[in-house]
LUMTIKOL-549882 format. One record per residue (C-alpha): residue number from 1; residue in one letter; z, x, y. Coordinates in nm, 3 decimals, padded with zeros to 5 digits. Example, Ala and Ser with C-alpha at 12.3 -4.5 7.8 and 13.67 -1.06 7.14 Angstrom:
residues 2
num	residuo	w	u	v
1	A	00.780	01.230	-00.450
2	S	00.714	01.367	-00.106
end
This chain:
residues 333
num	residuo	w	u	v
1	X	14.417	14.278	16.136
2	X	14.735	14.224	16.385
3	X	14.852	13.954	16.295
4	X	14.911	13.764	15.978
5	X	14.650	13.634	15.765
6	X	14.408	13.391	15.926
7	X	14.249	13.084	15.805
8	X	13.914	13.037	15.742
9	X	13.713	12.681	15.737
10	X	13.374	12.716	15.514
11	X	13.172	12.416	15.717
12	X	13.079	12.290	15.408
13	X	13.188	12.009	15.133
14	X	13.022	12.153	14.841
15	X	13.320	12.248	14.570
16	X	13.047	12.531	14.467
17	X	12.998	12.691	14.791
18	X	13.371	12.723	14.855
19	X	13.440	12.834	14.462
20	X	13.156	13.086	14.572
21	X	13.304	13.204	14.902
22	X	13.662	13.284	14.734
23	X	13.490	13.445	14.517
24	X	13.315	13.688	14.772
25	X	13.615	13.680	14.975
26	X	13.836	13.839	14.702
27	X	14.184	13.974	14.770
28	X	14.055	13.948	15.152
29	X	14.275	13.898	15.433
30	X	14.183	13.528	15.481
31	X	14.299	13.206	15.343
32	X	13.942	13.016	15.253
33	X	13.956	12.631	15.330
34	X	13.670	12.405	15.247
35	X	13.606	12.108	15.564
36	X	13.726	11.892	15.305
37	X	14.042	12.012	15.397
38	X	14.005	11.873	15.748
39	X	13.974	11.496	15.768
40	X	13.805	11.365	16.062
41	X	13.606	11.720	16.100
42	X	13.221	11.552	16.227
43	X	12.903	11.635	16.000
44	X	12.658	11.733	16.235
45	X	12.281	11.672	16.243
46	X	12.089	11.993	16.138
47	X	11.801	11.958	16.331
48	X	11.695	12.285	16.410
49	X	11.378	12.442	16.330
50	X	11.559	12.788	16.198
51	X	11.832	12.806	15.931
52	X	12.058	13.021	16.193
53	X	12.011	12.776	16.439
54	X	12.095	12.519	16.165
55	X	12.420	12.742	16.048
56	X	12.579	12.823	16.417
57	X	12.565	12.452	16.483
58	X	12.774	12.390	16.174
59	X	13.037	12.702	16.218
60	X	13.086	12.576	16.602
61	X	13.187	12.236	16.526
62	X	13.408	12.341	16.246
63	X	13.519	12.620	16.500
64	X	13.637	12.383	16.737
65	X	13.742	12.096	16.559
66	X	14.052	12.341	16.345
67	X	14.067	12.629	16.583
68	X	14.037	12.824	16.294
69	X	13.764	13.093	16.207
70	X	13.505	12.921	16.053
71	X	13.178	12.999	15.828
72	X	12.838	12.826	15.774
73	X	12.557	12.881	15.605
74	X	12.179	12.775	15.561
75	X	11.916	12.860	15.297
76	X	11.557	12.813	15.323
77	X	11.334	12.814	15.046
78	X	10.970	12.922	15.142
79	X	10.717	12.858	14.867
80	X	10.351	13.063	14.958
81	X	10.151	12.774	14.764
82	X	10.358	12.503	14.952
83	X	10.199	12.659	15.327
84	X	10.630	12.800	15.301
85	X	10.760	12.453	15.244
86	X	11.033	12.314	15.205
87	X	11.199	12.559	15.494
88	X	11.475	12.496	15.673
89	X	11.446	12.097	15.447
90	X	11.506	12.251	15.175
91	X	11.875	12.065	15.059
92	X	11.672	11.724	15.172
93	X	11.312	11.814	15.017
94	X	11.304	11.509	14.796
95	X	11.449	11.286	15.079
96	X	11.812	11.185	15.205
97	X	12.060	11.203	14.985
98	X	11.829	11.429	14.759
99	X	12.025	11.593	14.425
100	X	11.938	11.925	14.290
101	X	11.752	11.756	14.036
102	X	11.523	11.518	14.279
103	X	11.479	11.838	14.487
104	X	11.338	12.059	14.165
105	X	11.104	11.739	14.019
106	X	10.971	11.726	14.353
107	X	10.884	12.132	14.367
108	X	10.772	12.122	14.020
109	X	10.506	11.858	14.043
110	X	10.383	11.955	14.375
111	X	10.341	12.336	14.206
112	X	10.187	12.227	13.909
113	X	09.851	12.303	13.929
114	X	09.961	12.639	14.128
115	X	09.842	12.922	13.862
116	X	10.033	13.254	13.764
117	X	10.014	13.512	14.045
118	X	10.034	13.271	14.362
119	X	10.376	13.156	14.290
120	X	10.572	13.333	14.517
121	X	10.821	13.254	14.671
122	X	11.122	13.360	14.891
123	X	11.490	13.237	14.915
124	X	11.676	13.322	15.298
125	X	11.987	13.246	15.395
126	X	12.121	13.293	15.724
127	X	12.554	13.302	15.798
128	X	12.747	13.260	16.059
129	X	13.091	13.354	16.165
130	X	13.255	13.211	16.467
131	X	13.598	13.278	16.564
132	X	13.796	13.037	16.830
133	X	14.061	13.306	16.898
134	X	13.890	13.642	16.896
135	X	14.239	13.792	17.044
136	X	14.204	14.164	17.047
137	X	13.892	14.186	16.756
138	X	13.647	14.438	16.861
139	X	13.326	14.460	16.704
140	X	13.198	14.761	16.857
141	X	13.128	14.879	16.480
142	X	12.972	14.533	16.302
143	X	12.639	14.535	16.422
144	X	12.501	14.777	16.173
145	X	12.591	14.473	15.944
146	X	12.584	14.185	16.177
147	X	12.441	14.038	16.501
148	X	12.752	14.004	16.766
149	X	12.724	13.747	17.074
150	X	12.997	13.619	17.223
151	X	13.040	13.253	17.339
152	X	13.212	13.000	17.573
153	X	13.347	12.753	17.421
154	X	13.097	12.455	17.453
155	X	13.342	12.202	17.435
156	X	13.581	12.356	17.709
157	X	13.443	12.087	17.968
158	X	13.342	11.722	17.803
159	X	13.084	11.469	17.931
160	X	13.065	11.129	17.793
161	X	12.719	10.930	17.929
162	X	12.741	10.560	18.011
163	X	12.491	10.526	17.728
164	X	12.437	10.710	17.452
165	X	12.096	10.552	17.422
166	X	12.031	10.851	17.732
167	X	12.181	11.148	17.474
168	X	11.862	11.268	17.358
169	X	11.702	11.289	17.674
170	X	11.992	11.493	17.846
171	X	12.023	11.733	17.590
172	X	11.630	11.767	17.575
173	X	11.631	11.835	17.944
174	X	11.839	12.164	17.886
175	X	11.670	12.284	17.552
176	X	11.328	12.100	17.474
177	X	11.380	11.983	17.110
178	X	11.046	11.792	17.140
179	X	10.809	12.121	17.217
180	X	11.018	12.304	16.943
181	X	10.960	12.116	16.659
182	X	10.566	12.028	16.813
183	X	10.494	12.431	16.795
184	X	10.708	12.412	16.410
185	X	10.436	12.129	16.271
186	X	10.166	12.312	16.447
187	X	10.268	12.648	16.195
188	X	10.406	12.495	15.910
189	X	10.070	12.261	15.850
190	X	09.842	12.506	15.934
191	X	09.563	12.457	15.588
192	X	09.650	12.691	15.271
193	X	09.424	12.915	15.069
194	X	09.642	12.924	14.764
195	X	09.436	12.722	14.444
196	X	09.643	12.391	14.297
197	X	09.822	12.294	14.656
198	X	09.798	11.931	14.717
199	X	09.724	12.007	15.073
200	X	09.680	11.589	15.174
201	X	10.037	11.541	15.003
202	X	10.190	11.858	15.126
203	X	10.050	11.689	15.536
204	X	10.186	11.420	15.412
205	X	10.576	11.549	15.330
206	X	10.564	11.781	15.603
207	X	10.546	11.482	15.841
208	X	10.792	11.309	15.676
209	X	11.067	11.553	15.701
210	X	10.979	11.631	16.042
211	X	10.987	11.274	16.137
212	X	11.345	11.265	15.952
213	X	11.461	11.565	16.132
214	X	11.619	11.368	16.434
215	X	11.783	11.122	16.260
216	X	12.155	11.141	16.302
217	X	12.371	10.928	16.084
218	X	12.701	10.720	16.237
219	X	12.962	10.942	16.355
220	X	12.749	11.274	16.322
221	X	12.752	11.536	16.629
222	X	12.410	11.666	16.710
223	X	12.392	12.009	16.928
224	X	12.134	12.160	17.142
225	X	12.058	12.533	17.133
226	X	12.368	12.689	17.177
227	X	12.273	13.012	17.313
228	X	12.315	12.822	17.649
229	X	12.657	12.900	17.652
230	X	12.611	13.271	17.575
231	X	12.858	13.535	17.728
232	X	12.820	13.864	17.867
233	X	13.171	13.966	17.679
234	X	13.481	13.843	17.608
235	X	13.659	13.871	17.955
236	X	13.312	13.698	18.102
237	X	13.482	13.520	18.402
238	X	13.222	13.298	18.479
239	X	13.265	12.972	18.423
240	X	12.958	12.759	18.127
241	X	12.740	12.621	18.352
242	X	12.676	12.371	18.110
243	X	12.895	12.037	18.042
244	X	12.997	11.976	17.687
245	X	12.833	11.768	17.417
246	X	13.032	11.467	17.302
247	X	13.173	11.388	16.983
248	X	13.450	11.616	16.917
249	X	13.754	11.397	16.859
250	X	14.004	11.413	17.151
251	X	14.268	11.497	16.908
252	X	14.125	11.787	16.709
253	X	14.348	12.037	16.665
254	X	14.125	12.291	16.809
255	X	14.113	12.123	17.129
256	X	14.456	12.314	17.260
257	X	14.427	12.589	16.998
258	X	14.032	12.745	17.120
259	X	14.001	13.006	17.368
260	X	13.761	13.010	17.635
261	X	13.523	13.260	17.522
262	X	13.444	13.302	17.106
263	X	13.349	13.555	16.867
264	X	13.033	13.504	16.660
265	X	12.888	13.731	16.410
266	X	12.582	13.640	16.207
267	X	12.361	13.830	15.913
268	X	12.081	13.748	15.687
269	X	11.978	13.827	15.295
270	X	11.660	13.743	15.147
271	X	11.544	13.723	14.787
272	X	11.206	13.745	14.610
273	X	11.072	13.600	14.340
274	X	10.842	13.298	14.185
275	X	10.871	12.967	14.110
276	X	10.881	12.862	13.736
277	X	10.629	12.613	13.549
278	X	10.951	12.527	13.384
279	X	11.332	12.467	13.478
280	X	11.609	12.689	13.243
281	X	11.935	12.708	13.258
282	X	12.245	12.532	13.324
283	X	12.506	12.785	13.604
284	X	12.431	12.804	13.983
285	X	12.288	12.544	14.189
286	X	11.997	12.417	14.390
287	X	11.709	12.562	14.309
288	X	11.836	12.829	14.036
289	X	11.662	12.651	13.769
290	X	11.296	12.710	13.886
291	X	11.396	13.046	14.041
292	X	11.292	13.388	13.907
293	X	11.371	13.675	14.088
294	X	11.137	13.957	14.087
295	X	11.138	14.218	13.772
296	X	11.359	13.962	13.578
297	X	11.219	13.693	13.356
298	X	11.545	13.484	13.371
299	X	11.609	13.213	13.647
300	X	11.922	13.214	13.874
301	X	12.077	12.961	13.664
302	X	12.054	13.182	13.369
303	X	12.271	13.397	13.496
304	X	12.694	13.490	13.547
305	X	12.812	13.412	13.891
306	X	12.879	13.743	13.951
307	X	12.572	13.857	13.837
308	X	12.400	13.623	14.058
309	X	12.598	13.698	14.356
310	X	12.564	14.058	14.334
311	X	12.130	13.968	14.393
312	X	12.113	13.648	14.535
313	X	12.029	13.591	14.926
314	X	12.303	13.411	15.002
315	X	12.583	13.678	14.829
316	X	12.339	13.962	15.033
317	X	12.393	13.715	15.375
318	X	12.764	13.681	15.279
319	X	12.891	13.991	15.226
320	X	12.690	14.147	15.547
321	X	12.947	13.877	15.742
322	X	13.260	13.978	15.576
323	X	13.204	14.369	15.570
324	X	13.088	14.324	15.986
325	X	13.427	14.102	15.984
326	X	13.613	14.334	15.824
327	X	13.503	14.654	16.060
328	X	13.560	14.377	16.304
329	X	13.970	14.279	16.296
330	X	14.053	14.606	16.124
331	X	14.295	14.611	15.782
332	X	14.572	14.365	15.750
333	X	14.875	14.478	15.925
end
């Protein structure tokens, strides 16, 4: 790395996801902030139907709100006897403003009936990297770890509509959200074959969390796809033929700080196993509880951190992004 040691924003509030991150990050050349560190950065609406799509719209605001590299992540749980619900709702299963707890009651009872054998189920998390100020980094050698695209910055040219009332239709005439999630229902409540699924009640949820998915709560940013600012490279001279989304505060500090054209690196890391009759133990978070990995008969939240993060899909997604990063900007100087 050239120059000194940069910063870098995890786009998330959770004390447990940034305790996690330093961990991961170890004697690494960056200085890990949580958003918590950065009054006034936006929450933005995680509407997506994909947990990258869901991760690069948090890392972009956080991006361009500090000017700082930031990080995101998303997890999906996908349960075989729940048709792969609860997805990319997985933090929100049990509703808005869902806690772990709510989230695992809800799981539990709807897999009650669900016998040994068609339990599976599969934990994914998807991270993303995006970096304001790529400089000189050259990631010629992350992609064996990583997927590189570079960017324009979205917010580089700003559009405010006389009424916001006309947001959703504006942004749904660049990216159709409405088709996207219509061809997501038609595949997520397709009928199940696995014996004890509720299949009325799991219709029933499904539809309910889709109907929630386009809520946006007062003062939150909400993104269309943002592969429609794509670059060829970073010296692409052309110019986003797209106008900016609103709601990045005129005063962010990444407003003079961002370069034209960004850096994003992104990776994935999956883990299998079933879902318990039973919760156990009291470490890790989410859905540890009910979560057995395969060939162990102890749940995540049985185990030491680093024990979990050593197996766990979101230490596999993590430390994809930091080795790419690291073949990326090079040793510090």
């Amino acid at each position: 790395m050239s120059d000194a040691r940069r910063i870098l924003v995890l786009a998330s509030r959770n004390p447990d996801k940034v305790r996690e991150m330093r961990e991961l990050c170890g004697d690494g050349p960056w200085d890990v902030r949580s958003a918590a560190d950065y009054p006034g950065l936006p929450e933005v609406v995680e509407d997506g139907t994909t947990i990258l799509g869901n991760a690069t719209r948090k890392a972009v605001v956080a991006a361009a709100f500090t000017g700082e590299i930031a990080v995101a992540d998303d997890t999906s749980l996908c349960v075989r006897a729940l048709n792969d619900l609860p997805d990319v709702f997985a933090a929100r299963f049990a509703g808005p403003g869902a806690t772990y707890a709510d989230n695992c009651r809800l799981l539990s009872e709807l897999m009650r009936a669900v016998p040994d054998g068609f339990r599976h189920a599969v934990f994914q998390t998807a991270a993303v990297w995006v970096d304001p100020r790529p400089g000189a980094a050259d990631p010629a050698g992350a992609q064996t770890a990583a997927d590189v695209r570079w960017m324009h910055d979205p917010f580089r040219r700003a559009v405010h509509l006389r009424d916001p009332r006309d947001a959703d239709a504006y942004w749904n005439g660049l990216s159709d959200r409405g088709a996207v999630w219509a061809a997501y229902r038609a595949v997520m409540g397709a009928p199940g074959v696995i014996p004890g699924a509720d299949q009325e009640r799991l219709a029933a949820k499904l539809e309910e969390l889709c109907a929630g998915a386009g809520d946006v709560p007062a003062g939150a940013m909400r993104l269309p796809d943002l592969r429609i600012w794509t670059a060829t490279g970073p010296d692409d001279p052309a110019a986003p033929t797209r106008v900016s989304p609103d709601g990045l505060p005129a005063d962010a500090p990444g407003r003079a700080a961002c370069a034209p054209v960004w850096l994003e690196l992104s990776s994935h890391g999956r883990l299998h196993g079933a879902i318990a009759t039973s919760p156990s133990g009291r470490a890790g978070f989410g859905y540890d509880p009910v979560f057995r990995p395969d060939g162990l008969d102890r749940s995540l939240a049985e185990m030491e951190p680093r024990e979990k993060n050593a197996i766990s899909h979101r230490g596999r997604a993590l430390r994809k992004l930091l080795d790419a990063a690291r073949r990326v900007y090079g040793p510090p100087a």
